[in-house]
LOMI-367583 format. One line per field, with one value per atom (N, C-alpha, C): atom name; residue in three letters; z, y, x; residue number from 1. Coordinates in steps of 0.1 Angstrom, whole numbers. Example, Ala and Ser with C-alpha at 12.3 -4.5 7.8 and 13.67 -1.06 7.14 Angstrom:
atome = (N_CA_C_N_CA_C)
residu = (ALA_ALA_ALA_SER_SER_SER)
zz = (78_78_78_71_71_79)
yy = (-57_-45_-33_-22_-11_0)
xx = (132_123_132_128_137_129)
num = (1_1_1_2_2_2)
//
This chain:
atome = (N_CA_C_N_CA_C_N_CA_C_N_CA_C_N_CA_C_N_CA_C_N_CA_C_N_CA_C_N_CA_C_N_CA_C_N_CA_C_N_CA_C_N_CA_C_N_CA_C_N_CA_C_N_CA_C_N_CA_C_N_CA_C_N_CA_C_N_CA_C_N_CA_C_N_CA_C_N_CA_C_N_CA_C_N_CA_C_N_CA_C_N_CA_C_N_CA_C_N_CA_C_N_CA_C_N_CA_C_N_CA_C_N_CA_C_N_CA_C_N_CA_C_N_CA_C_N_CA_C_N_CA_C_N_CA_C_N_CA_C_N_CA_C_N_CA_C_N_CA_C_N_CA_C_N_CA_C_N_CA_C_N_CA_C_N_CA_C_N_CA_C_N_CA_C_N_CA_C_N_CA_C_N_CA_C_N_CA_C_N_CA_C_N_CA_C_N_CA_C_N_CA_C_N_CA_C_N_CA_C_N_CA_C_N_CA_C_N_CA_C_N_CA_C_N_CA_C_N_CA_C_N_CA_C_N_CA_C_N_CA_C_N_CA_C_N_CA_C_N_CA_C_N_CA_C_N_CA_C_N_CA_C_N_CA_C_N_CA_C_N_CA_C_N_CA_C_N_CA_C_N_CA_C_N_CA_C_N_CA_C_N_CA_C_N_CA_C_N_CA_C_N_CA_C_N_CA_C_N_CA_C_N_CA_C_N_CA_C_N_CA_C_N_CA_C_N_CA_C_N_CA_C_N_CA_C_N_CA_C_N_CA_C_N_CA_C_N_CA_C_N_CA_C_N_CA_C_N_CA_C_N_CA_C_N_CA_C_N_CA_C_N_CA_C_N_CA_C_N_CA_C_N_CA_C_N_CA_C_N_CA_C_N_CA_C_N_CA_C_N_CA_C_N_CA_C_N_CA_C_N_CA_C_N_CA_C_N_CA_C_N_CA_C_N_CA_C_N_CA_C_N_CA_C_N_CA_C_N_CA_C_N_CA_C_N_CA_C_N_CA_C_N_CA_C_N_CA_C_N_CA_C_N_CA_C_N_CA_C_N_CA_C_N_CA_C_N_CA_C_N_CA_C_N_CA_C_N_CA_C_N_CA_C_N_CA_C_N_CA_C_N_CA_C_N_CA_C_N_CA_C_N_CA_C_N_CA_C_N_CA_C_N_CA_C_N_CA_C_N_CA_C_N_CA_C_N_CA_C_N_CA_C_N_CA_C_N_CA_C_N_CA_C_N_CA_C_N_CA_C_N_CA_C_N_CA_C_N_CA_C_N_CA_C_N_CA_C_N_CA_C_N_CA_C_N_CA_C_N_CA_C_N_CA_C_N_CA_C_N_CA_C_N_CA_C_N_CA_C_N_CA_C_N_CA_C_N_CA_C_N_CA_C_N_CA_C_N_CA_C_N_CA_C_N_CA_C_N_CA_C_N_CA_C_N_CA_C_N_CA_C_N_CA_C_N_CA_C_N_CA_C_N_CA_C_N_CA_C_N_CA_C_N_CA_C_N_CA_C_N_CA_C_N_CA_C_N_CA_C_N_CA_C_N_CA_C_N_CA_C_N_CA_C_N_CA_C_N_CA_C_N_CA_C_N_CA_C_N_CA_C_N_CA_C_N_CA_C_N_CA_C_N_CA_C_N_CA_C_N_CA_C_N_CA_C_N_CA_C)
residu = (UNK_UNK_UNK_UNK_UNK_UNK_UNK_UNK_UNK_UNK_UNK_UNK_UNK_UNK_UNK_UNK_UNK_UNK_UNK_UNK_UNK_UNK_UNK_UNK_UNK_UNK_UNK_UNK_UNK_UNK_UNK_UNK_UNK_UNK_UNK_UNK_UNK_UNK_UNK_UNK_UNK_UNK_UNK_UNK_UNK_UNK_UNK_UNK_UNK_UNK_UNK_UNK_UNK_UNK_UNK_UNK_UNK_UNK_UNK_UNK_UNK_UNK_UNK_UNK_UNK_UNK_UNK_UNK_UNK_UNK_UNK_UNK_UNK_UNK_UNK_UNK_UNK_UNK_UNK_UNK_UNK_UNK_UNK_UNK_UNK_UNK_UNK_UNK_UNK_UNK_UNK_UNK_UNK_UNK_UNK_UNK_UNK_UNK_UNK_UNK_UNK_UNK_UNK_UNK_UNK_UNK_UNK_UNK_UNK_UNK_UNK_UNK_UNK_UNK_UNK_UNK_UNK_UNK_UNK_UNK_UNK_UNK_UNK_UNK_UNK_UNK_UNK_UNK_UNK_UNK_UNK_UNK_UNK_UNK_UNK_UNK_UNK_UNK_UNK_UNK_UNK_UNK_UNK_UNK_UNK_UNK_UNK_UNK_UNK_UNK_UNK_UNK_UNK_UNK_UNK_UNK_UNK_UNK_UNK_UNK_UNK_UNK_UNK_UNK_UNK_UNK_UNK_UNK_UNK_UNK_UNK_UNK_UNK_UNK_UNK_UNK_UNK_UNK_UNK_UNK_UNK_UNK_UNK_UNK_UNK_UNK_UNK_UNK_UNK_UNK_UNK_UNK_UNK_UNK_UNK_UNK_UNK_UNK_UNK_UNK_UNK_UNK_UNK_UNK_UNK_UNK_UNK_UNK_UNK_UNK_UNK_UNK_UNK_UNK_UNK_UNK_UNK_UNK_UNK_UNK_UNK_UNK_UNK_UNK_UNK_UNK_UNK_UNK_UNK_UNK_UNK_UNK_UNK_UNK_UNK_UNK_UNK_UNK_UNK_UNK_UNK_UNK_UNK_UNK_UNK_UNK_UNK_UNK_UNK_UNK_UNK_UNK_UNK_UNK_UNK_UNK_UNK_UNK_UNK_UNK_UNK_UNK_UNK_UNK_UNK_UNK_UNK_UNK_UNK_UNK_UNK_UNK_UNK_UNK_UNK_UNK_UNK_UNK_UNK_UNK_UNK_UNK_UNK_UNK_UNK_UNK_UNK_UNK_UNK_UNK_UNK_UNK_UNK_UNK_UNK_UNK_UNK_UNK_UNK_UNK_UNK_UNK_UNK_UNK_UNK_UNK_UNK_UNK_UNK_UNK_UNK_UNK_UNK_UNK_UNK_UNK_UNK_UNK_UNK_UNK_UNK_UNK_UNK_UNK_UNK_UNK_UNK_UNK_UNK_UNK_UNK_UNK_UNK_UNK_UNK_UNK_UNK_UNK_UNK_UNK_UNK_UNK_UNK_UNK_UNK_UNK_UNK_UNK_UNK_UNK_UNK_UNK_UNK_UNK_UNK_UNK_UNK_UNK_UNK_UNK_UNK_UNK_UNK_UNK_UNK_UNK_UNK_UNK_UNK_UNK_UNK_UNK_UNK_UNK_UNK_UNK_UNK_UNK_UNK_UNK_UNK_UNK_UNK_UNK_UNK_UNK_UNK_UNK_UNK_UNK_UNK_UNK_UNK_UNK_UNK_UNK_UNK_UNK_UNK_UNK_UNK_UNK_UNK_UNK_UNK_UNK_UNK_UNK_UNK_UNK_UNK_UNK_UNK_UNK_UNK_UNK_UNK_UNK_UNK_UNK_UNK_UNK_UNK_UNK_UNK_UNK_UNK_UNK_UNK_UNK_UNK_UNK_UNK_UNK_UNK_UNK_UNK_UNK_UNK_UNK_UNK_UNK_UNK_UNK_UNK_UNK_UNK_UNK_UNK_UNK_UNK_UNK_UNK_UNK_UNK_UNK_UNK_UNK_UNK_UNK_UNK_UNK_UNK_UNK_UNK_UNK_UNK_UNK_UNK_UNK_UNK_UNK_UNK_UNK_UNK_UNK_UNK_UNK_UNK_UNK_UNK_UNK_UNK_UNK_UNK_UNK_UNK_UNK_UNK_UNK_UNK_UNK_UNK_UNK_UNK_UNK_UNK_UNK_UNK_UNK_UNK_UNK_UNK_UNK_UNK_UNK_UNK_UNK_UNK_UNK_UNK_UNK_UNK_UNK_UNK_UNK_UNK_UNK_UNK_UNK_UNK_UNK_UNK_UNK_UNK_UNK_UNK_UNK_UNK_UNK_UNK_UNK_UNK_UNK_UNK_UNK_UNK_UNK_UNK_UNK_UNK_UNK_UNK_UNK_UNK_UNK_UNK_UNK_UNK_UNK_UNK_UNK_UNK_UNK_UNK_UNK_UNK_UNK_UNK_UNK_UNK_UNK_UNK_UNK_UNK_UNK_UNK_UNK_UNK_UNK_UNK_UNK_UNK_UNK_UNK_UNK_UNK_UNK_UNK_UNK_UNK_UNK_UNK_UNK_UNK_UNK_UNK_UNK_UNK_UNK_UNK_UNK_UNK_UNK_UNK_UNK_UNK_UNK_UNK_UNK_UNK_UNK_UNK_UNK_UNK_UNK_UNK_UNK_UNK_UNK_UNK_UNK_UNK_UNK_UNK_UNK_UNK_UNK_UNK_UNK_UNK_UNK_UNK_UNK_UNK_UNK_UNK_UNK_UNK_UNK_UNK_UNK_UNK_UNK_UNK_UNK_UNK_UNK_UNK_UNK_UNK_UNK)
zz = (1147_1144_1150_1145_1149_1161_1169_1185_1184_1173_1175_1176_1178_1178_1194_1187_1198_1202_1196_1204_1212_1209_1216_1234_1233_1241_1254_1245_1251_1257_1249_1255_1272_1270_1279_1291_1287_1299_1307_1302_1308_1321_1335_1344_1341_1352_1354_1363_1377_1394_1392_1400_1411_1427_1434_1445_1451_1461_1459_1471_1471_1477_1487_1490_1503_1511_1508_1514_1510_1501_1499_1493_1492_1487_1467_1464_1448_1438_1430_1422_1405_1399_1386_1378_1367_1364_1353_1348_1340_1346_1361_1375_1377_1377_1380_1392_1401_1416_1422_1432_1442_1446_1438_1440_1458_1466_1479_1484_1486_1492_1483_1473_1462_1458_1461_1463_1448_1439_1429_1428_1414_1415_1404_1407_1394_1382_1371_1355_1355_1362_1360_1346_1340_1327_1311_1315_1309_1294_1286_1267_1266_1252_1253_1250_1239_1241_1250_1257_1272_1278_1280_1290_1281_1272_1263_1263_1266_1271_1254_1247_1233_1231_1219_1213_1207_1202_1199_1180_1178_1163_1155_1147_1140_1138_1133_1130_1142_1142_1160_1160_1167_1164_1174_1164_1171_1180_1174_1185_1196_1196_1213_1220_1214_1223_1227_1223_1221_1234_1237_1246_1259_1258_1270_1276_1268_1269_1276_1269_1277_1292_1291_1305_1314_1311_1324_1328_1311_1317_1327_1328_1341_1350_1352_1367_1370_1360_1369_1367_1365_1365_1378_1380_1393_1404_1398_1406_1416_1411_1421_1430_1426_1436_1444_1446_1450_1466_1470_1485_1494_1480_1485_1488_1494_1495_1483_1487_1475_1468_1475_1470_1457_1461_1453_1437_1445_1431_1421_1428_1418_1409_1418_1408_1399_1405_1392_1379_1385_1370_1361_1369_1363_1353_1363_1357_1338_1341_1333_1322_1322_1314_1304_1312_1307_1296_1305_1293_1276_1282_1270_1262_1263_1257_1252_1255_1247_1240_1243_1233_1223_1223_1211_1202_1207_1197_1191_1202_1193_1185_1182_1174_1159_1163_1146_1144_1127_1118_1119_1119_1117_1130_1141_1155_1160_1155_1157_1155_1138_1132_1140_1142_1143_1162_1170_1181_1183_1172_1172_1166_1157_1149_1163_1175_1184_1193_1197_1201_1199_1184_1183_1179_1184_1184_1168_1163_1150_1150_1148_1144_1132_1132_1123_1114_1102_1091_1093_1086_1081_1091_1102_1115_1113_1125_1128_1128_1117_1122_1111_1105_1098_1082_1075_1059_1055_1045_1038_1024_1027_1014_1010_994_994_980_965_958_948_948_947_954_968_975_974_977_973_963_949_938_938_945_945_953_968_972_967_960_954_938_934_924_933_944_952_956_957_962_949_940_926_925_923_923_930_937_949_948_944_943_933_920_911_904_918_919_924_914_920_922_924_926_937_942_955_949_937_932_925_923_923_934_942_959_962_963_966_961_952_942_948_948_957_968_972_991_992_982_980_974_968_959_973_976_989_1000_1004_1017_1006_998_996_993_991_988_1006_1013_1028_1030_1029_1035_1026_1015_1008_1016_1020_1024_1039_1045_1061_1057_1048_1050_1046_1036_1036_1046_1055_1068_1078_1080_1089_1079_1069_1065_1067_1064_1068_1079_1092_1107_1109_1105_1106_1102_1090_1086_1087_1102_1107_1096_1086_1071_1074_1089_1093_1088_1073_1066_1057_1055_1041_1048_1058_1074_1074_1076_1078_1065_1052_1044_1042_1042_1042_1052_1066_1073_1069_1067_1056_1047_1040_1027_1033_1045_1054_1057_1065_1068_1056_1047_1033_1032_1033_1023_1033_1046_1061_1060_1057_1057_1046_1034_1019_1023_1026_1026_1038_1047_1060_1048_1040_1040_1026_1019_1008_1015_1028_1036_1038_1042_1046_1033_1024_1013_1008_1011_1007_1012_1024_1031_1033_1023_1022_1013_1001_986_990_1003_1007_1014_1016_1023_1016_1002_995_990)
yy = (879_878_866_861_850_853_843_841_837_841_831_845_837_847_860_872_884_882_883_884_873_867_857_852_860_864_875_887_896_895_886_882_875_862_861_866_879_885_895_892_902_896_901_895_887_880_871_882_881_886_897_904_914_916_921_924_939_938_948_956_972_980_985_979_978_970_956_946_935_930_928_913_914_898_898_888_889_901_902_909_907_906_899_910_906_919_925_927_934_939_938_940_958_962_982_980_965_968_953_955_943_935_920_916_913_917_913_923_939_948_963_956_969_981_981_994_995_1003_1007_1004_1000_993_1004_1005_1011_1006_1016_1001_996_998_986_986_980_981_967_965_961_970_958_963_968_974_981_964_958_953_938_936_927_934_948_954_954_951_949_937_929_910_904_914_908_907_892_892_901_895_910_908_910_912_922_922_937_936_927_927_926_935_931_940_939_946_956_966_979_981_976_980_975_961_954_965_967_973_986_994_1007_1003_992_989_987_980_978_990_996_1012_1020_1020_1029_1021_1012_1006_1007_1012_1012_1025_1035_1045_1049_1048_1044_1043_1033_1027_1039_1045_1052_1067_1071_1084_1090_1104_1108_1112_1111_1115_1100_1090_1076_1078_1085_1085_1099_1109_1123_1118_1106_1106_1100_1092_1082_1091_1081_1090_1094_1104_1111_1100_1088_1079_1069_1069_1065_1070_1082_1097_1093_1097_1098_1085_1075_1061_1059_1067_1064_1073_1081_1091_1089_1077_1070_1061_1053_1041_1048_1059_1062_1070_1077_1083_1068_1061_1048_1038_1037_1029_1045_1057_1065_1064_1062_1058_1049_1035_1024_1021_1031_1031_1041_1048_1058_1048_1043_1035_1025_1017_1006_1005_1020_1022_1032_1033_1040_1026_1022_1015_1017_1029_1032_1029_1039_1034_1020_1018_1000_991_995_990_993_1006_1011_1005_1008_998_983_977_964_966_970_967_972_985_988_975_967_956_945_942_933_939_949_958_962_970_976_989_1002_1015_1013_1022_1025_1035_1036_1044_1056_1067_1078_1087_1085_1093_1108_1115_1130_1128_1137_1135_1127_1117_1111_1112_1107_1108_1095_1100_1084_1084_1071_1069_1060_1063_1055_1065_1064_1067_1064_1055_1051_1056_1052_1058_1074_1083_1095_1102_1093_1098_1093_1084_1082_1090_1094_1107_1121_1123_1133_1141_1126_1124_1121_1121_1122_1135_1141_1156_1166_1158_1168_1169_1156_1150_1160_1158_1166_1184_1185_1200_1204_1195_1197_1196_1182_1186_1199_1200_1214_1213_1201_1203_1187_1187_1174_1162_1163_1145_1143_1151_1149_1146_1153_1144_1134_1136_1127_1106_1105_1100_1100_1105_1106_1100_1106_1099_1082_1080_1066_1061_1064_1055_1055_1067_1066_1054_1054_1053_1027_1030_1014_1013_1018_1018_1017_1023_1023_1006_1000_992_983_981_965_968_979_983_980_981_971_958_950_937_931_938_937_941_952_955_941_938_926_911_910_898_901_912_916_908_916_916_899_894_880_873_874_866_872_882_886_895_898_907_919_924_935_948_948_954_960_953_950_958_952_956_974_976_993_996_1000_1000_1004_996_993_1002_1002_1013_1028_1032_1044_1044_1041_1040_1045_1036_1038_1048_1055_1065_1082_1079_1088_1084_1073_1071_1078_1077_1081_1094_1100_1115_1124_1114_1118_1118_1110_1110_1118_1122_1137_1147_1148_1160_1165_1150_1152_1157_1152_1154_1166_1175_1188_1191_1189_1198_1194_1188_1187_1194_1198_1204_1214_1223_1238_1242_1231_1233_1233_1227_1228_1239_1248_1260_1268_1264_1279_1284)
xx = (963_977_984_998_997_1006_1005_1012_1024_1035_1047_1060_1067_1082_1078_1082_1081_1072_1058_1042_1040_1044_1038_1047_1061_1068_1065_1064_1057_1041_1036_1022_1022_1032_1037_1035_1042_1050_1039_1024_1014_1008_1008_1008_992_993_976_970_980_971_980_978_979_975_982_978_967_956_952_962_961_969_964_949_939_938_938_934_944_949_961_960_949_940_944_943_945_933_938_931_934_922_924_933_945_952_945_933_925_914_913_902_904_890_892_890_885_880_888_891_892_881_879_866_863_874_874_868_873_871_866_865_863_869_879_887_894_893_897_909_919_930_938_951_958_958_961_960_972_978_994_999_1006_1011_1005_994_983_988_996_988_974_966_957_950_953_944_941_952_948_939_940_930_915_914_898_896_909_905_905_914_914_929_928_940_946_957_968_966_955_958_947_950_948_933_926_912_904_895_891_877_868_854_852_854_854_842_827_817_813_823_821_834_842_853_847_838_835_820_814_802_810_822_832_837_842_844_836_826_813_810_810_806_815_826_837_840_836_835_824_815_808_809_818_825_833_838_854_847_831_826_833_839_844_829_821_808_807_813_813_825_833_843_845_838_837_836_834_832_844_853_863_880_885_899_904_915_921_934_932_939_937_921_912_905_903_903_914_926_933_935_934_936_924_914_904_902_911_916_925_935_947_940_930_921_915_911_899_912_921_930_934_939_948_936_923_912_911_913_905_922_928_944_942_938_935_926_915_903_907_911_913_927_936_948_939_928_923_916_904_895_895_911_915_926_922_932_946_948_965_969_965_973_975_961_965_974_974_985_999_1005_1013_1014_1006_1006_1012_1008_1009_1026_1028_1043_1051_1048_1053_1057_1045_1041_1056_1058_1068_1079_1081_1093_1104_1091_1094_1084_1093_1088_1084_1070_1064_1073_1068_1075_1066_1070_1063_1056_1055_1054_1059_1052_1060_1072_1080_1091_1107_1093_1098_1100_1105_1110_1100_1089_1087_1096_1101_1110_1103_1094_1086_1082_1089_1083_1070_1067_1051_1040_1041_1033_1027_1043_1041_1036_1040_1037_1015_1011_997_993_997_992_992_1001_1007_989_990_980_965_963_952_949_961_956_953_959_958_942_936_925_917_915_909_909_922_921_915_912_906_891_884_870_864_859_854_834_828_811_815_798_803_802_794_795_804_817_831_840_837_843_833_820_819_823_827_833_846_853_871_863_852_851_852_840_836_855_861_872_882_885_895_888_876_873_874_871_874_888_898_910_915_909_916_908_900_895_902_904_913_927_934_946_948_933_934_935_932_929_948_950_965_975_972_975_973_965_962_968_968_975_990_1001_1011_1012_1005_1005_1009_996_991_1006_1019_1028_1037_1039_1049_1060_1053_1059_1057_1070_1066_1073_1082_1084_1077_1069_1054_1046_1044_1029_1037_1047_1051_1044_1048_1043_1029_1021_1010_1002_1008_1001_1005_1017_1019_1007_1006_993_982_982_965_963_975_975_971_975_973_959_955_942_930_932_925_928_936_936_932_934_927_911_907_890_886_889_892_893_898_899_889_889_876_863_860_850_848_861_861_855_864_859_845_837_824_819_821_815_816_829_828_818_817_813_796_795_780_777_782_783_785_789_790_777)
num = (1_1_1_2_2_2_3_3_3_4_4_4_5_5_5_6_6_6_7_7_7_8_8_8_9_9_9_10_10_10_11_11_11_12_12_12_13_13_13_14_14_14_15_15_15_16_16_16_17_17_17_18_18_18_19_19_19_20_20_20_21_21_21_22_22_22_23_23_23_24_24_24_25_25_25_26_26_26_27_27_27_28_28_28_29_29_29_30_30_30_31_31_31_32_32_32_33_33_33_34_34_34_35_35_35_36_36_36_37_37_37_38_38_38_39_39_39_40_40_40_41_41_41_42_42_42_43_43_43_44_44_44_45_45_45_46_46_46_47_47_47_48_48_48_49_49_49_50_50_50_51_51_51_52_52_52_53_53_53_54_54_54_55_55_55_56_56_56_57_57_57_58_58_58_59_59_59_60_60_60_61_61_61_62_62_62_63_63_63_64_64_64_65_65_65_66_66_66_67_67_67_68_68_68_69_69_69_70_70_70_71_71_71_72_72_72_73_73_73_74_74_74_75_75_75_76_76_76_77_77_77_78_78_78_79_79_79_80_80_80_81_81_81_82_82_82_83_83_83_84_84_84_85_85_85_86_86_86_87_87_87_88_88_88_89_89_89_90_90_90_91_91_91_92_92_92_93_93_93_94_94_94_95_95_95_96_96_96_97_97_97_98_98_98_99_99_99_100_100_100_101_101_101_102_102_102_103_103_103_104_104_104_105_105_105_106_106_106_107_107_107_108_108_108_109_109_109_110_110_110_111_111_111_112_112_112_113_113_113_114_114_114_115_115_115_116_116_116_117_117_117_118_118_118_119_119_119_120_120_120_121_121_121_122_122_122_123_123_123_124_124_124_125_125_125_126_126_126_127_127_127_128_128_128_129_129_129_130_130_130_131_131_131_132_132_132_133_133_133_134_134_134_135_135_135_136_136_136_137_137_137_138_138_138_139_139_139_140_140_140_141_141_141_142_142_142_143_143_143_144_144_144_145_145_145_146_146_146_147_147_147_148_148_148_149_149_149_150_150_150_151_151_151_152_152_152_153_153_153_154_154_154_155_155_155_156_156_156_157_157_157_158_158_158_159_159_159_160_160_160_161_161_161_162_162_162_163_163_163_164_164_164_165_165_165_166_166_166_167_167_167_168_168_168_169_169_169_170_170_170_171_171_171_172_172_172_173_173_173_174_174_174_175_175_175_176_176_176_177_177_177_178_178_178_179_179_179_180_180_180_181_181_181_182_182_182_183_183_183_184_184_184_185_185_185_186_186_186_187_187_187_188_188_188_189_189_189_190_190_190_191_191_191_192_192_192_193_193_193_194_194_194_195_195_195_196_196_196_197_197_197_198_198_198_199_199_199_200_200_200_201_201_201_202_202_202_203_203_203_204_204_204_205_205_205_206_206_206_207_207_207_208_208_208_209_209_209_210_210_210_211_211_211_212_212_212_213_213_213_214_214_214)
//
């Protein structure tokens, strides 16, 4: 996504260092340890994806962020810290809550999206809560669920699975071109959609899977 206007503002404004709260020596601001004295560090207010050491834009590879993930969770297992103070404990429960927060927003489409438009300070449309005004849209979901209710054998969903599940993927690429030309009216939009097309193919799934059980 591109670096200009808000993002690139707010980018800005993400610290470098930190101090540690042990030893009092610098500490890198994406650091789980004090390279001086080791002592486990709070997550401070690190974006999700500064704390993955990635740029702020929507296309991004899920299976290096998901190897980084696993590796840290590692580090912040409480079986490493069962011997350290209770000051420690708890920061590494802070540490480990705050990474499984960022890994879950950055490894689903929609949150990301919706993340990021948060990011340059625009609500997402269509949320809990919310009204989609959006007669197109609805009238395509509307005609997806018909669809669906009306396959009745699996190589009829399965068919909805395959159409939904490529209709969500040309609909990220338009998600991320949005993002990318700051078209964060378009980009709302568009993640609404995503959101329908990600829950249409969930729930075609379920239904295959009753029709395999019957």
């Amino acid at each position: 996504m591109s670096n200009t206007g808000t993002s690139e503002t707010r980018t800005a404004e993400q610290p470098q260092h930190k101090v540690c709260w042990s030893c009092k020596g610098p500490v890198g601001a994406t650091s789980l340890f004090c390279e001086t004295c080791n002592a486990i560090q709070p997550p401070g207010q690190l974006d999700h994806f500064t704390r993955f050491g990635l740029k702020r834009t929507f296309i991004i590879d899920v299976d290096a962020i998901e190897a980084t993930y696993l590796k840290q969770q590692q580090l912040l297992h409480p079986d490493r810290f069962a011997s350290k103070s209770a000051r420690e404990q708890a920061l590494s429960s802070q540490q480990a809550a705050t990474l499984n927060g960022a890994f879950e927003t950055l490894k689903n489409p929609v949150a990301r999206a919706e993340y990021l438009l948060r990011l340059a300070g625009h609500e997402p449309e269509g949320g809990e809560g919310h009204t989609v005004n959006d007669p197109e849209l609805l009238m395509e979901a509307m005609e997806m669920r018909e669809a669906l209710h009306d396959a009745d054998d699996r190589n009829a969903v399965d068919t909805m699975i395959k159409d939904t599940r490529k209709a969500a993927r040309a609909c990220e690429k338009d998600v991320a071109d949005a993002l990318e030309q700051n078209a964060y009216d378009r980009a709302k939009k568009l993640t609404t959609r995503l959101r329908y097309l990600m829950k249409m193919t969930e729930e075609a799934r379920a239904k295959k899977s009753r029709l395999a059980a019957a």
